[in-house]
N, C-alpha and C positions, 0 to 999 in steps of 0.2 A: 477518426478516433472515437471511441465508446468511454466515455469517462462513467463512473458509476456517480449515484447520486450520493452515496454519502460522502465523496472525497470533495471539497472546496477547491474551485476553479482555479488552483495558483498556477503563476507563468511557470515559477520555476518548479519542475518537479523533484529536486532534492531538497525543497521545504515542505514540498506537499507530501511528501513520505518520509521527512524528519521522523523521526521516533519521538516518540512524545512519552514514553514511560519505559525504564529499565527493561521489561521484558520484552520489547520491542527493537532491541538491541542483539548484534550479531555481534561475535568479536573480539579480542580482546580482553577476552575473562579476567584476567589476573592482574589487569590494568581499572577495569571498573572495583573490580573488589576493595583494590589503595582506595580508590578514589573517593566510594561509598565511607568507607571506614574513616579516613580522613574526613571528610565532610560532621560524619557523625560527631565526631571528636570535639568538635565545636561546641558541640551542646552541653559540652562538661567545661568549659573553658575553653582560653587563649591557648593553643599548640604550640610547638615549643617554631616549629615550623610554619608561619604562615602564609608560606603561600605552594602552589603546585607547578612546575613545569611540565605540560604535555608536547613530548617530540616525538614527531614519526613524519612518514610521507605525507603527502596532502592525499585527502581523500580519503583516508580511515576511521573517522569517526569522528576524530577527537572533539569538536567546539559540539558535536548532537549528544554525545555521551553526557556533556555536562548539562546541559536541557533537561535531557530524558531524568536523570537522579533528583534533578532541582523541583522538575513537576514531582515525582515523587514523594519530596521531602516538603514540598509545600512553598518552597522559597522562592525569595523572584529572584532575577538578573540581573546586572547592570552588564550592557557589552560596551565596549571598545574598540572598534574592530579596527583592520590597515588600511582601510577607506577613510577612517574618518582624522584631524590633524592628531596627532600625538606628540605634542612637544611639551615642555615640563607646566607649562600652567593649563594644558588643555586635559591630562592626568591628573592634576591638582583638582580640577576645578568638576572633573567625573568620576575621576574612577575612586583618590584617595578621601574625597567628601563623602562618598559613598561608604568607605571602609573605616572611616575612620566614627560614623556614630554609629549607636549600637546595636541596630536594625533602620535600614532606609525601606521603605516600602517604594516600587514602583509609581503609586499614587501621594506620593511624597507626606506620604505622614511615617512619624515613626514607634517604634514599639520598644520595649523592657521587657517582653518574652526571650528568655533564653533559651525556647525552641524553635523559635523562628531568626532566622539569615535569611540575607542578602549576599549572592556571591558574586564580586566581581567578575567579569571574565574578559581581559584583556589578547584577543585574538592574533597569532600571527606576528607576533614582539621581536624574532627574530628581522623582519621588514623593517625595521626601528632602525634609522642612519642615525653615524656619528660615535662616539665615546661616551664612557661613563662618565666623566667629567664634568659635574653641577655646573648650572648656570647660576647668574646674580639672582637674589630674592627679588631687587628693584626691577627687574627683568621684566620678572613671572609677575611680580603685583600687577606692572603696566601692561602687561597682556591680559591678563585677569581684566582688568578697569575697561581696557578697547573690546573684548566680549560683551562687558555689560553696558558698550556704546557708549564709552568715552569718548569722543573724537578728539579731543586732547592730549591722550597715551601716545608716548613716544619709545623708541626702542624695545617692540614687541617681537617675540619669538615669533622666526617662523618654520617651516619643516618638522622638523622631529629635534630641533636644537634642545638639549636636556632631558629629555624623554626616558632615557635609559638611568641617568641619575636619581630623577624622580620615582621612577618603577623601585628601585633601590630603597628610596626611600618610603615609597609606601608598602615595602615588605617589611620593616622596621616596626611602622606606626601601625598597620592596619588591626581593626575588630573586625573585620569580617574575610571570612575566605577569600583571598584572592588566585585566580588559574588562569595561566596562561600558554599559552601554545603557541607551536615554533614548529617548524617544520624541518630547519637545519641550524643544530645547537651553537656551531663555529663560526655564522654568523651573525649569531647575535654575540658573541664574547670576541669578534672585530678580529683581523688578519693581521695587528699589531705586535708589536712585542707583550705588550703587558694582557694577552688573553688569557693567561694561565690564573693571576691573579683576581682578573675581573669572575673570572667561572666561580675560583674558591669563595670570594667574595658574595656570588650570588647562590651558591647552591649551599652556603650556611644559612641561608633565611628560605630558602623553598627547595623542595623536594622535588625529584626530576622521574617523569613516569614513562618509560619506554613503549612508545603504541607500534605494531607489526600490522605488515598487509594482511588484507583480512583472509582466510583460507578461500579455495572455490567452493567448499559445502557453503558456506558463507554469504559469499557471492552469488550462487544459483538461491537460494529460500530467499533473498532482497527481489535478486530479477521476479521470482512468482509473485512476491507480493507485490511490486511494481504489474506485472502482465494481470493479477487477477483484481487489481484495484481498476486498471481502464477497461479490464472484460474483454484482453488479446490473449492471443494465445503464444505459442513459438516452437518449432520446429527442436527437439533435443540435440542434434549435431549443429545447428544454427546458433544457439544460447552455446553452446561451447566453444563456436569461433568466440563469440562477443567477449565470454569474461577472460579465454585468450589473450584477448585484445587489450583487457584490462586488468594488468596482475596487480589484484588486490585492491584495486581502486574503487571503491564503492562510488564515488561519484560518477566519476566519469562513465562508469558501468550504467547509473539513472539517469546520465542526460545522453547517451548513445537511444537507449531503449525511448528516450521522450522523443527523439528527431526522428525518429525510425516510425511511430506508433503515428504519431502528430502529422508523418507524410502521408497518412493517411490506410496506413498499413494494417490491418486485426490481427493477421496471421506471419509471424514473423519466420521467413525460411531463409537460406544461405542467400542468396540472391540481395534480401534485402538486408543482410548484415553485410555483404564485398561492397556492396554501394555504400553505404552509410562510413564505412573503413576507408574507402576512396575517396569520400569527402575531403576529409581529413578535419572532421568537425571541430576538434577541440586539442587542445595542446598537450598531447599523451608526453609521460617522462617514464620513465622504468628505472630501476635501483642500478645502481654505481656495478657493482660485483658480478649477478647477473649481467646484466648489458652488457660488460665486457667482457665474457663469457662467450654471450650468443655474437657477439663480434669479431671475437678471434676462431667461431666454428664456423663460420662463413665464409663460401666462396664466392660470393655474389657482393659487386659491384654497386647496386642499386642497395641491397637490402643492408651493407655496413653502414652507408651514406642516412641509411635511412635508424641505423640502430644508434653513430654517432649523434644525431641530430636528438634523438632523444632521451640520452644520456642527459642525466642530470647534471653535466659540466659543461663549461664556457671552451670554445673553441682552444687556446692558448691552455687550459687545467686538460684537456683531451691530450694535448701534446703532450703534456709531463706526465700524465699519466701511463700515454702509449710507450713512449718513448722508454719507461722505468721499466716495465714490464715485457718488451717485447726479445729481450733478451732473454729470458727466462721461458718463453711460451715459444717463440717460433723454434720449427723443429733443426734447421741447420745455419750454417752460415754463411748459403748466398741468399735465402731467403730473409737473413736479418742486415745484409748489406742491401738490398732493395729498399727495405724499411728502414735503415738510415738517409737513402737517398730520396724517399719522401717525405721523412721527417723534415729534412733537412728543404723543400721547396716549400711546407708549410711553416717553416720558419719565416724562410724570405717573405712568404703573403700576411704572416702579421707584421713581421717589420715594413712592408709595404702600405701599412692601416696608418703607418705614424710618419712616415718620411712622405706621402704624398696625399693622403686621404684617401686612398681606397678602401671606403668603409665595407666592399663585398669583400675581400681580401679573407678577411677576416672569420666568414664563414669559409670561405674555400679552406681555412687552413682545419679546420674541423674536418672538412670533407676530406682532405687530403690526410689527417694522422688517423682517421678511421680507415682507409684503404692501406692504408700501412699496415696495421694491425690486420687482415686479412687477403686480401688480393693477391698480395705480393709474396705469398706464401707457398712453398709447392706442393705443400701439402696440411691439410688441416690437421691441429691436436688431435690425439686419442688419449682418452682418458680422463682422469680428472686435470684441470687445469689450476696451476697455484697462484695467484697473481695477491700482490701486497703493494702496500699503500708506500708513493713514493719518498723515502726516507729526505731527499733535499727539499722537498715539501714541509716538514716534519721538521728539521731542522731549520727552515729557515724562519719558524717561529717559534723558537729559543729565546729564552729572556738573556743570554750573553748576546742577541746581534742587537749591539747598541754602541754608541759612543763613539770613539774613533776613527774603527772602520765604516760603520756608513755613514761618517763627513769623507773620508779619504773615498768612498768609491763614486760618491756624490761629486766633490771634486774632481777626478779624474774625466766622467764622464759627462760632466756640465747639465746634472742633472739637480732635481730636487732631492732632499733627504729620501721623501715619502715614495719618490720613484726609485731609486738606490734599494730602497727597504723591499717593495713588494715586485719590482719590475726586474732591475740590475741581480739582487741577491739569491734569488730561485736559482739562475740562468749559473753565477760563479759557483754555488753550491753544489748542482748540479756537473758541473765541470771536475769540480774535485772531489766527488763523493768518491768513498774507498774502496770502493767494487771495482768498476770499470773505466775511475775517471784518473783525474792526472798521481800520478807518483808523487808522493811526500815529499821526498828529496829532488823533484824537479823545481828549481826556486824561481823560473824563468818570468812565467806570468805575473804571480806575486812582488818578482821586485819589478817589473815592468808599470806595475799600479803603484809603486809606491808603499807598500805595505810592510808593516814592521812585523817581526819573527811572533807575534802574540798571534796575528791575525792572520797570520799563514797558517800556524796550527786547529784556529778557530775556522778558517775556511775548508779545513779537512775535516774535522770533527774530533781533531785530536785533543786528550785532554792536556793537562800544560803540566800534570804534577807526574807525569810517569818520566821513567828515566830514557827513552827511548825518544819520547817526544823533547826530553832537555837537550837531548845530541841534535836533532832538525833544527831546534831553536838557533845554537850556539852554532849550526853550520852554515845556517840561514843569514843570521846578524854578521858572519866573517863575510859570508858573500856580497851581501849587501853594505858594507866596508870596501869592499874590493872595488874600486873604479871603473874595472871594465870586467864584463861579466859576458860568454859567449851566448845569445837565444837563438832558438829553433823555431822563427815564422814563416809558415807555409813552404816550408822547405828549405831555406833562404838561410844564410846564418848572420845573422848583423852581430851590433856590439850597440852596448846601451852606455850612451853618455851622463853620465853621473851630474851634467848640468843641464840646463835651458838653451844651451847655445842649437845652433843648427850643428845635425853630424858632421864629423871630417869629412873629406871628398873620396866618394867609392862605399860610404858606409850610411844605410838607411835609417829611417827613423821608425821607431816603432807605433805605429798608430792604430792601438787599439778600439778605439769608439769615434 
């Protein structure tokens, strides 16, 4: 490695080529502009908004953007990042002390310039576990006190316990800027019912700024200034596998180029970029839309395994996702009966995660709904492909799934509410979506759970005031009056007993879970 001498020996080289001033900045234009301007805004007073949310992918800029404006503006920092505790008195006691007097200097004095700030910058907030739901003050003091080496303090927070409440409340209180960044906005507003209200809640107190991957013009003038700061070179078809490899990612684009250079490399050609990609140095993710894109144009076995795997979803969200959309992409229907019969074995390997602990299971079923989605295809799309976000996804966080039905599906399945909510409810909703799933007026499953004419139409997505949905109702509630009711299991025809007792003799029991 040829470092130059003006660059300072740092390990990591996406500090050692942070951008330190706005012009040194690729990217994003129209994102830095809010931000500059906002910032500005300060110096004339309190915003009506004070605080910012930055989301986008990892690796586009966001926490360098705010450095780069701050050295500009003269101001210091205070960070926060996902390494360090965040629970409601560990905010309290950094970030809202910070915002709340009227310039904190670094050097801990303070000022009454109204052109000088301090901006918070609370990193990565989506990584924030738990609920908006305040903790006790008596809490947060006794956590406060064991900080300042109490060994007396009892009942101190620990984790992220209130963290997200606190944030809340120092978007309220705060005098000085505060910005923080997220990487994926729905989880920070939690997979519960009430996310809709916690977002409205939080995006009346800060402003939410859309960051994009960054272009390849973008991309290549970072790589030169990365190659001409160590004084390497690189091959032009070589640097074009690499940002390839990295759509958009400016990180991961500077520590490819740091491992590759640091092996000792000056002159970077294809050879040492297939190696460096063979490593498999660093935890590559590619965007939802794309990736499933380049996974349903692929015929290769290896290469879905390898585009599932870095899809930004969790083995079991791969499934609902394939599963939603491969009716609509695969071209006919034996190739979409194949891909139900492997949805259907990557089903069985996550229920196998939880019935015996086969924690591999679990990735196989990733492996196994990315081969669905392609392998088992007889022939690959042409043209553009349409794929949309799966609606039982979407509905299963609806502020109406509450209350009765999921204690009734809880009950039934001898589960916890919170597993009924995120685990049971996908899986039912999914069953009766109004596409492809069960018939409205089939009341079989529904009166088999137990479930009253409200929550049959709430399992459909019907709404309860149309006159269409009041006949399902009132044929629903006659049915489920009726005693004996004929169902359709697995071919089988039984009769559901209207009580607890064991069935009559020749007649099965319905055992759904």
């Amino acid at each position: 490695m040829m470092a130059s001498e003006s660059v300072e020996p740092v390990a990591d080289w996406c500090e050692r080529y942070r951008p330190q001033t706005e012009s040194e900045l690729e990217g994003n234009d129209a994102a830095r502009k809010r931000i500059r301007s906002w910032l500005r805004s300060w110096t004339r007073g309190t915003p009506d908004h004070r605080g910012l949310l930055l989301t986008g992918p990892p690796g586009v800029g966001k926490t360098s953007i705010v450095g780069a404006i701050a050295n500009d503006l003269g101001w210091d920092v205070i960070e926060l990042n996902a390494s360090d505790a965040r629970n409601a008195a560990a905010i309290r006691r950094v970030a809202t002390a910070g915002a709340t007097h009227f310039t904190f200097g670094m050097d801990g004095s303070f000022s009454r310039d109204a052109g000088q700030r301090t901006i918070i910058l609370l990193d990565e907030v989506d990584h924030l576990q738990g609920t908006f739901r305040a903790t006790s003050e008596q809490r947060i003091g006794s956590t406060l006190a064991a900080s300042r080496g109490d060994d007396d303090a009892k009942n101190v927070l620990t984790g992220d316990t209130g963290g997200k409440a606190e944030l809340m409340r120092l978007l309220k209180i705060a005098e000085q800027p505060v910005i923080m960044t997220c990487n994926d906005e729905m989880r920070l507003w939690g997979s519960g019912q009430h996310w809709r209200p916690a977002r409205d809640r939080f995006n009346a107190l800060a402003s939410v700024i859309q960051f994009r991957r960054a272009s390849d013009s973008a991309m290549r003038r970072i790589a030169h200034r990365v190659l001409d700061g160590e004084g390497a070179g690189a091959d032009g078809v070589a640097l074009d596998r690499l940002l390839q490899s990295n759509p958009g990612d400016l990180r991961a684009l500077i520590r490819d180029l740091q491992m590759i250079i640091e092996s000792g490399v000056e002159h970077i050609d294809m050879a040492a970029v297939e190696l460096q990609l063979a490593r498999g140095s660093r935890d590559q993710q590619i965007d939802l839309f794309p990736g499933l894109e380049q996974l349903y144009r692929t015929g290769s076995a290896a290469e879905s395994t390898r585009i599932g795997r870095e899809l930004e979803k969790t083995p079991p969200e791969l499934v609902a996702w394939v599963s939603w959309n491969n009716g609509s992409v695969l071209p006919d229907g034996e190739s979409r009966a194949r891909a139900a019969k492997a949805l259907t074995t990557a089903d069985h390997a996550l229920a196998a995660l939880y019935e015996n602990n086969a924690f591999r299971s679990w990735y196989w079923a990733g492996d196994i709904a990315a081969l669905s989605a392609s392998v088992v295809s007889s022939a690959q799309p042409e043209g553009r492909i349409s794929l949309s976000f799966p609606e039982f996804l979407r509905r299963g966080n609806e502020p109406w799934r509450r209350g009765g039905l999921i204690e009734t599906l809880a009950g039934c399945s001898g589960s916890s509410q919170q597993a009924a909510r995120e685990e049971l409810w996908p899986q039912l909703a999914a069953i009766h979506d109004v596409g492809d799933g069960l018939d409205a007026n089939d009341f079989s499953l529904n009166l088999a759970l137990g479930l009253d004419a409200d929550s049959h139409l709430l399992l459909h997505g019907l709404p309860t005031n149309r006159v269409a949905s009041k006949r399902i109702a009132e044929a629903y509630t006659e049915a489920k009056e009726n005693p004996v009711v004929e169902l359709e299991v697995i071919g089988e025809s039984v009769e559901e007993s209207t009580d607890d007792d064991e069935p009559p003799a020749g007649q099965q029991r319905l055992d759904l879970f």
